[in-house]
Phi, psi and omega in degrees: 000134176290147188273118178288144173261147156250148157261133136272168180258118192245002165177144188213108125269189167287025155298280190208184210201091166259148173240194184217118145257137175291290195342288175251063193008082198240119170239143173245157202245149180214088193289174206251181184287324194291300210292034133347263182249074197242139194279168194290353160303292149304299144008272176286000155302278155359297198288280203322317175321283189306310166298314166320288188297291125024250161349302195289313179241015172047065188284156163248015192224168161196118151258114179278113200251135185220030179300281190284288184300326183036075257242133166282143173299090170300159188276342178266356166270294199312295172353278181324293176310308190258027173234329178263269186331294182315300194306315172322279161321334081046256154299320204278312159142005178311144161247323188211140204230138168230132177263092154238146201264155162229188269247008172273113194301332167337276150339290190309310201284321154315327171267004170259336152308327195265343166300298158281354187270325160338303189286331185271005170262000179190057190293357185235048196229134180310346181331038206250142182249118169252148169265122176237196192198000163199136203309315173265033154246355169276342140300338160263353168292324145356278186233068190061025199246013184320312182252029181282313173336313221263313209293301162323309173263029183248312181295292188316315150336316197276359176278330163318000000 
């Protein structure tokens, strides 16, 4: 049986919607149908927000749900993100960042820009980032459980 996560919602603009579990230390980032086309100003207000909590609650998870906005990266954010943010986050004790995206290729290929430049930016940091298309299975890459799903319907066959 799967384990439910609760989140509280611990900040909300028209933007975006972060939440929290203590529990398995998880911050989740969720942009909102507005935060679409939104300029790098917002953008990086939103983000600094978002760094704030970051600082504060010192997460071992960070998830981005991009689902609704399906939101493209401009190239002067994706930057931004990996010379301001990343490095923070980082020092702060993130170990695993899960994206999951939905079905706009635009929206993919940006966040996978922001992924490698990440990745050519800190090649020697504990640092790792994934692409889901669903929320629960990034959480369980979160806490090793990746492969449990498979493993569950793999026992029920063979009982069958």
């Amino acid at each position: 049986m799967e384990e439910v996560i609760y989140f509280e919602q611990i900040y909300q603009s028209s933007l975006q919607i972060l939440f929290f579990n203590r529990e398995h230390s998880i911050l989740k980032k969720q942009w909102t149908a507005k935060s679409t086309n939104i300029s790098f100003d917002e953008l990086k207000f939103e983000s600094q927000q978002w760094a704030l909590l970051f600082e504060k609650l010192r997460p071992t998870f960070m998830l981005t749900d991009n689902r609704i906005a399906n939101q493209i990266l401009q190239p002067e954010y994706q930057l931004w993100l990996v010379h301001f943010l990343f490095p923070r986050v980082i020092i702060w004790g993130v170990k695993k960042w899960a994206i999951v995206q939905g079905d706009d290729i635009f929206a993919q290929v940006g966040a996978e820009q922001l992924v490698h430049e990440s990745q050519r930016s800190f090649p020697e940091s504990d640092f790792s980032q994934r692409f889901f298309f669903d929320e629960v299975q990034a959480i369980n890459w979160f806490l090793g459980k990746e492969n449990n799903v498979l493993k569950e319907y793999l026992s029920l066959l063979k009982r069958n």
